[in-house]
N, C-alpha and C positions, 0 to 999 in steps of 0.2 A: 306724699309721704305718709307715712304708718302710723297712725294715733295708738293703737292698741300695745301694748308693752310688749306680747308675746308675738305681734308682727313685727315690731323692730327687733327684737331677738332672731325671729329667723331671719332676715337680713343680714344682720351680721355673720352669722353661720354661714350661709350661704354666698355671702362673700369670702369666708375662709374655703369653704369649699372649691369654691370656684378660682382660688389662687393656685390651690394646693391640685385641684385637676393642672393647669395649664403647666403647670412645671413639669409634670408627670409629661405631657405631651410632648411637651419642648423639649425632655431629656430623651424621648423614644425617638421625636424625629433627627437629633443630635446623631444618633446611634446607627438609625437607619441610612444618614448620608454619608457615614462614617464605613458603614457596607458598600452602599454602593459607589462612592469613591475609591475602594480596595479590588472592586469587581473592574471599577474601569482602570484602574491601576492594571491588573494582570497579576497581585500579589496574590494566592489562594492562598497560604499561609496568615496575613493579616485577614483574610476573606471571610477566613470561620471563625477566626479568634471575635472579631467586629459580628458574627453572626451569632455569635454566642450572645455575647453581651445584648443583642437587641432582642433574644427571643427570652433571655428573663426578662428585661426592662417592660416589654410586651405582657408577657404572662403577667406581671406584678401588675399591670397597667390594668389587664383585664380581671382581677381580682378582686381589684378595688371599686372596678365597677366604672372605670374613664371608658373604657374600650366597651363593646358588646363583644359577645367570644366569639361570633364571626366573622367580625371585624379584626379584630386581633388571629384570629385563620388563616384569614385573606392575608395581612400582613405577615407574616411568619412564614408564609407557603410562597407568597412572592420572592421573598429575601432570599429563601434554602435554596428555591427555581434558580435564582441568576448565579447561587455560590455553586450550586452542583453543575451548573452548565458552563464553566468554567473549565480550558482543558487542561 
């Protein structure tokens, strides 16, 4: 454990941080299964709407700095792949 004052500060932060990343994560994967649950569906109409929301949730993700932006790429490009491949 941390003797120095300004080590236990950053502790604490750094456990806010780390709450506040995981929810960010947990609402993008939310999102993302919420897509691909509408692709396996066959609904295209829920398909973009659910594709919508997960590539702000993404962008937001990757702003904040949770995501790297080609990580957040990768995910966005996979998600539009299975909505546009959809007939």
């Amino acid at each position: 454990m941390a003797n120095i004052k300004s080590a236990k500060k950053r502790i604490l932060v750094i456990e806010t941080k780390t709450l506040r990343n995981k929810m960010i994560k947990s609402k993008v994967k939310t999102l993302v299964k919420k897509v691909e649950a509408a692709v396996a569906a066959g609904d295209k109409t829920l398909a973009t709407e659910a594709l919508k929301n997960a590539v702000v949730a993404i962008d937001k993700a990757q702003a904040k700095g949770v995501y790297h932006k080609n990580n957040a790429a990768r995910k966005v490009s996979g998600l539009t792949k299975k909505v546009n491949s959809m007939t």
